[in-house]
C-alpha positions as CSV (number, residue, x, y, z in Angstrom):
1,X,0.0,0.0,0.0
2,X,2.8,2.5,1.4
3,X,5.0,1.9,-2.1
4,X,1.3,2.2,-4.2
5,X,0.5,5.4,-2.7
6,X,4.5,6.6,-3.3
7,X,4.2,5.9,-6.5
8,X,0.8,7.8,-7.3
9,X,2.4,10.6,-5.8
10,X,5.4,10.5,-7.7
11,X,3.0,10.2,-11.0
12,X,1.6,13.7,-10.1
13,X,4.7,15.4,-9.3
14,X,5.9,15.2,-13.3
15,X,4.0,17.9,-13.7
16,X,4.8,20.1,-10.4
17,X,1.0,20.1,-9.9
18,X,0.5,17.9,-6.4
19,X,1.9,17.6,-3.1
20,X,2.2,14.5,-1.4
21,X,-0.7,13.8,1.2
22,X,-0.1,15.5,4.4
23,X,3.2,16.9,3.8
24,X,3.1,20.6,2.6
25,X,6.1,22.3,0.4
26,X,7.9,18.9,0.3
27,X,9.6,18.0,-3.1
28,X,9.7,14.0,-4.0
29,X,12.7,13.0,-5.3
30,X,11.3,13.3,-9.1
31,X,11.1,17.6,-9.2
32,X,13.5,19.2,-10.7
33,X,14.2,22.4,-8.9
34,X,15.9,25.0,-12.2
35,X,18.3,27.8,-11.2
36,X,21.0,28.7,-14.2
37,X,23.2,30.8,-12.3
38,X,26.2,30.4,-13.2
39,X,26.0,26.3,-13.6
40,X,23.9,23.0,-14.2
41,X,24.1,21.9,-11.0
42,X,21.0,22.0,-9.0
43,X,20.1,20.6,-5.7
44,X,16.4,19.6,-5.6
45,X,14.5,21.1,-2.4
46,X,14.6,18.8,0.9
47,X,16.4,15.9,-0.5
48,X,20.0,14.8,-0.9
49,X,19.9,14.6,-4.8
50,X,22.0,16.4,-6.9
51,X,20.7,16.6,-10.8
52,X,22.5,17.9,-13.7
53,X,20.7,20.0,-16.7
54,X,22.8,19.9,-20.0
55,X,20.1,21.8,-21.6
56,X,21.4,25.0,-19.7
57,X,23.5,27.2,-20.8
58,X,24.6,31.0,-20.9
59,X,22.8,33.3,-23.7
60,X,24.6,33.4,-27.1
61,X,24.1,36.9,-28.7
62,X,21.3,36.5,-31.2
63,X,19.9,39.2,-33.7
64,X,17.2,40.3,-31.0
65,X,14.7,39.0,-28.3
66,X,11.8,36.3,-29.2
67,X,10.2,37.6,-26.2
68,X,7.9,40.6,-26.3
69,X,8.8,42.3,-22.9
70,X,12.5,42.8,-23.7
71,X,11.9,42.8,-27.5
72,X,10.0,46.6,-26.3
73,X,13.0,47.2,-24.1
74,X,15.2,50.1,-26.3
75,X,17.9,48.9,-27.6
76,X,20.4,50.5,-25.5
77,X,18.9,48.9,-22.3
78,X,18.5,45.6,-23.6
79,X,22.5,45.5,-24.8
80,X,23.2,46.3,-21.5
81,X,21.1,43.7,-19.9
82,X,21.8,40.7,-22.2
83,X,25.3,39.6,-20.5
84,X,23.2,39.2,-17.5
85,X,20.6,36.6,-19.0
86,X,20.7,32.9,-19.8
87,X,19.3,31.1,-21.9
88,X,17.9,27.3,-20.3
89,X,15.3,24.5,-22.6
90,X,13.1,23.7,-20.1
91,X,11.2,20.6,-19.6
92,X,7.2,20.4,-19.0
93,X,7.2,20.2,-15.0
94,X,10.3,21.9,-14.2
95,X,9.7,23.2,-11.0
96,X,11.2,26.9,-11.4
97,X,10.1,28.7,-7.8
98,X,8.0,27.4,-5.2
99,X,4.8,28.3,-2.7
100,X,5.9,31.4,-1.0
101,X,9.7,31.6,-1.5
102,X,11.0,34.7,-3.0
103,X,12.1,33.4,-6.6
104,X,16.0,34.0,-7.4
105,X,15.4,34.8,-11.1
106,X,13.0,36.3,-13.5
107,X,12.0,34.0,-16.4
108,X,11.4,35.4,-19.8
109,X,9.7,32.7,-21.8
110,X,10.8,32.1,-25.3
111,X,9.2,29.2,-26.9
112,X,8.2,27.0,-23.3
113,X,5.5,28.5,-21.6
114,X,5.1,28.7,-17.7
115,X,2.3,28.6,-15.5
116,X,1.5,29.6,-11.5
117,X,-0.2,26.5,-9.8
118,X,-1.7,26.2,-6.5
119,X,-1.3,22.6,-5.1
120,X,-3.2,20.6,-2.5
121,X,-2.2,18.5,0.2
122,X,-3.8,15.4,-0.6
123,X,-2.6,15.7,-4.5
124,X,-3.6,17.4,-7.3
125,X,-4.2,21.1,-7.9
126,X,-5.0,24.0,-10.4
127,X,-3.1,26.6,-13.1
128,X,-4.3,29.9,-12.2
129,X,-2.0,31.3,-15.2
130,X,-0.4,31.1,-18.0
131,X,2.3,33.0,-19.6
132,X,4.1,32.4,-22.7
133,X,6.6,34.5,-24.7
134,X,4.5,37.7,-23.9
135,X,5.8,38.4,-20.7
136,X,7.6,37.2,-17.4
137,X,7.4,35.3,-13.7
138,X,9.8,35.5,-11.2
139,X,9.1,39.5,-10.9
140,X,7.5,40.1,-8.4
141,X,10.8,39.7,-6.2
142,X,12.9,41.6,-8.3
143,X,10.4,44.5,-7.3
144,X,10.4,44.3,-3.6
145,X,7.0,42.8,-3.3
146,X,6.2,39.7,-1.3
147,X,6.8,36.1,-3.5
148,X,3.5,34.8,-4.7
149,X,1.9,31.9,-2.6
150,X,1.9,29.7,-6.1
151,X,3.9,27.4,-7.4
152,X,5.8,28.2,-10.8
153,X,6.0,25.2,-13.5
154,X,7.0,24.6,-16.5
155,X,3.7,23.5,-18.6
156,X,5.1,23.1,-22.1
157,X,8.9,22.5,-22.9
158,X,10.7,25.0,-24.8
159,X,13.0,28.0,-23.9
160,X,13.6,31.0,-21.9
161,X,15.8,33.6,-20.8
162,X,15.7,34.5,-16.9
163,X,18.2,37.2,-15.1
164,X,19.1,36.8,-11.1
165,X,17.0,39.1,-9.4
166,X,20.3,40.2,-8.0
167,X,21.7,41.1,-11.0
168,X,18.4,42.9,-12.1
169,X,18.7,45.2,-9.1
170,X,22.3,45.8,-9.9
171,X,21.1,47.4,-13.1
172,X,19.6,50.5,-11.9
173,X,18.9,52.2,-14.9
174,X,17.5,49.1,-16.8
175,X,15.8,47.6,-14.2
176,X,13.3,50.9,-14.1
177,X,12.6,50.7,-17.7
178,X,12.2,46.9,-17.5
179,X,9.8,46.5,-14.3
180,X,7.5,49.1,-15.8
181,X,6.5,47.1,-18.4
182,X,6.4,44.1,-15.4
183,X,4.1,46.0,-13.5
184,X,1.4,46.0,-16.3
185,X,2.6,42.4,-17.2
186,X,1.6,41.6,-13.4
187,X,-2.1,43.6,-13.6
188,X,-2.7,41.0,-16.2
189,X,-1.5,38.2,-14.9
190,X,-3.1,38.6,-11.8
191,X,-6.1,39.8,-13.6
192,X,-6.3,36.3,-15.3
193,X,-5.9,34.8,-12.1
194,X,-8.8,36.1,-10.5
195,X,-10.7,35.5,-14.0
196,X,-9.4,31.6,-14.2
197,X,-10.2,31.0,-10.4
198,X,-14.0,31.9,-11.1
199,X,-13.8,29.9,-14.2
200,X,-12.7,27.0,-12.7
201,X,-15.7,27.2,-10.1
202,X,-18.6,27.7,-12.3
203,X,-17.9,26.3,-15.6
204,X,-18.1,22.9,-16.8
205,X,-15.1,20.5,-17.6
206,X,-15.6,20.7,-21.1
207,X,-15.9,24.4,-21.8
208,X,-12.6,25.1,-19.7
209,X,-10.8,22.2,-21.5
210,X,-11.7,24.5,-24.6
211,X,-10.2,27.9,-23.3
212,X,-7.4,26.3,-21.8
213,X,-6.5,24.7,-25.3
214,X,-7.1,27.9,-26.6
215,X,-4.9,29.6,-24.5
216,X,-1.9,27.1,-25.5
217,X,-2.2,27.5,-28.9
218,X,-2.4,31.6,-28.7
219,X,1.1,31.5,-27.4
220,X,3.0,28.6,-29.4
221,X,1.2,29.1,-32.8
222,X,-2.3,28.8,-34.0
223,X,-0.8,25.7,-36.4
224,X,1.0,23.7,-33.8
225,X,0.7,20.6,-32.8
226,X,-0.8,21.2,-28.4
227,X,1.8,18.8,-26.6
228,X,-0.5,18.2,-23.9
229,X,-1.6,14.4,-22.2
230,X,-5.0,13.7,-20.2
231,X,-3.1,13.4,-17.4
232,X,-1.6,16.9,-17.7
233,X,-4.8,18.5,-18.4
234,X,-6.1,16.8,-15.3
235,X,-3.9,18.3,-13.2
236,X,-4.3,21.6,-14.9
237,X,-8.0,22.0,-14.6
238,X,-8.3,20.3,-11.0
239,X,-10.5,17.5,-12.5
240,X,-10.0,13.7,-12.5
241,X,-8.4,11.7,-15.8
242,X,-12.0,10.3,-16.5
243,X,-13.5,13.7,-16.5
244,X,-10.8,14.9,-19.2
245,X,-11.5,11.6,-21.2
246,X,-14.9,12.3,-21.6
247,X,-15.1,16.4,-22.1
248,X,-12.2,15.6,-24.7
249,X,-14.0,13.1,-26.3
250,X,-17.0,15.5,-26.9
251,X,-15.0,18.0,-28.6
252,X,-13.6,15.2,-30.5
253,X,-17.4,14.1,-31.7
254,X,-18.0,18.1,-32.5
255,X,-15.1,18.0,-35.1
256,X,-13.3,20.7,-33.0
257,X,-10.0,18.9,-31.9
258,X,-8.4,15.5,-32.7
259,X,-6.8,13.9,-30.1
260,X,-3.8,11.4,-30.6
261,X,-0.7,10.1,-28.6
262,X,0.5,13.0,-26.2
263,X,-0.6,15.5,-28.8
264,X,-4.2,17.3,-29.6
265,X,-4.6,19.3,-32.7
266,X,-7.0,21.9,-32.9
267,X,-9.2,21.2,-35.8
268,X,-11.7,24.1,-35.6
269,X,-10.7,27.3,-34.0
270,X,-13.6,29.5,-34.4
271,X,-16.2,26.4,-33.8
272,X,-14.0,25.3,-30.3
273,X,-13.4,29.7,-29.4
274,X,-17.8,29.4,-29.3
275,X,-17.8,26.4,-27.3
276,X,-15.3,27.5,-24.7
277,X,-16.7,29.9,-21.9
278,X,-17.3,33.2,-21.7
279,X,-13.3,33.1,-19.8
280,X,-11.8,32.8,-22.9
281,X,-13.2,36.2,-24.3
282,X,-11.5,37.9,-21.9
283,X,-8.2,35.6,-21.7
284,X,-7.4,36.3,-25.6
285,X,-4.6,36.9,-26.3
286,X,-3.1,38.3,-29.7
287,X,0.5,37.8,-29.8
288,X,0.6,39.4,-33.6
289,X,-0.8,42.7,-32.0
């Protein structure tokens, strides 16, 4: 029983969604706890295991930002702040800052796209928010405010840049120009927050699978491919793997999505953005604008 229960907890952590029953803030032995400093080397939270990450590395100059908050930085500001920034792939349930600590870096997603997550004691959880390669978590530190009591994760793999909130400080003039455009990044975000937290009270399973898959595919393309498992979107909406099977299925039967191995492509947008709930009107998010 002890090694079933173990290993049912250890399936939920992948995704840096649940908390083993009864023991708040503690990290199994399967998270991966990311901080690029100034190495790979990272000690996971509460345990005696010491990982590696090949798949981090330090920036290489490129010919400008893929993300949208320093792509509006001037270009003065932003040569002066890319020595300071590193560039990591991230895997979907990396465990980048935890419930209630004050994060070390800012993360500026590229390509991967990171979400807050508020876990529960007895396993499982919710996303309250996602952000992709239009703007930033981690901030909230670097402006002197108190961490956020959620849990940042890694949803879908890809890459980002982050800066040591340290180093962000250091950079006086940069760091005002820069946390402006965080403060209105974290109006949103918080914003979508309250907005996904009544959503995920009073709106059935399959209208929020809708504008969560909505969501993903407004930040990594409208053509991709949605690298998502019912077991992942379980733990996203806070709903058991039989209740994804079957809201999933009925969009399947509509003709809206097509669901295969690991992957769900969205079939018809503008038929699935009517089915979705009212949320996603006021999620959307144009990353061409």
């Amino acid at each position: 029983m002890a090694q079933d229960t173990e290993k049912n907890n250890a399936h939920t952590w992948r995704f840096g969604i649940g908390l083993p029953a009864g023991v708040p803030g503690q990290h199994s032995k399967y998270d991966r706890l990311v901080d690029p400093v100034t190495t790979t080397r990272v000690m996971s939270m509460n345990t005696n295991v010491d990982y590696q990450f090949p798949h981090i590395a330090s920036r290489k100059k490129v010919a400008g930002p893929r993300n949208l908050l320093l792509a509006k930085l001037d270009p003065r500001d932003f040569q002066r702040l890319e020595p300071h920034l590193a560039t990591a792939h991230l895997h979907a349930g990396d465990v980048l800052g935890e419930i209630c600590a004050s994060p070390a870096r800012v993360w500026f997603p590229e390509s991967c796209i990171l979400s807050l997550s508020v876990p529960m004691n007895g396993g499982g959880g919710a996303v309250v928010s996602v952000v992709g390669r239009e703007g930033a978590l981690g901030y909230r530190s670097a402006d002197g405010e108190v961490a956020t009591p959620a849990r940042l994760v890694v949803q879908v793999s890809g890459t980002a840049n982050s800066i040591s909130v340290t180093a962000l400080r250091a950079l006086a003039d940069v760091a005002r120009s820069l946390i402006g455009s965080l403060r209105c990044h974290a109006d949103a975000t918080f914003a979508q927050v309250a907005q996904i937290a009544g959503c995920n009270a009073l709106h059935p399973a399959e209208a929020r699978l809708a504008r969560f898959l909505l969501e993903i595919q407004d930040r990594i393309g409208r053509h991709a491919s949605l690298p998502l498992t019912q077991e992942h979107l379980a733990s996203v909406l806070g709903v058991q793997r039989t209740t994804i099977t079957s809201s999933a299925a009925t969009l399947q039967r509509e003709g809206l999505i097509n669901c295969r191995r690991g992957m769900i492509d969205v079939i018809d947008r503008s038929r699935l953005e009517e089915f979705a709930c009212e949320c996603y009107s006021v999620l959307k998010l144009d990353l061409e604008s």
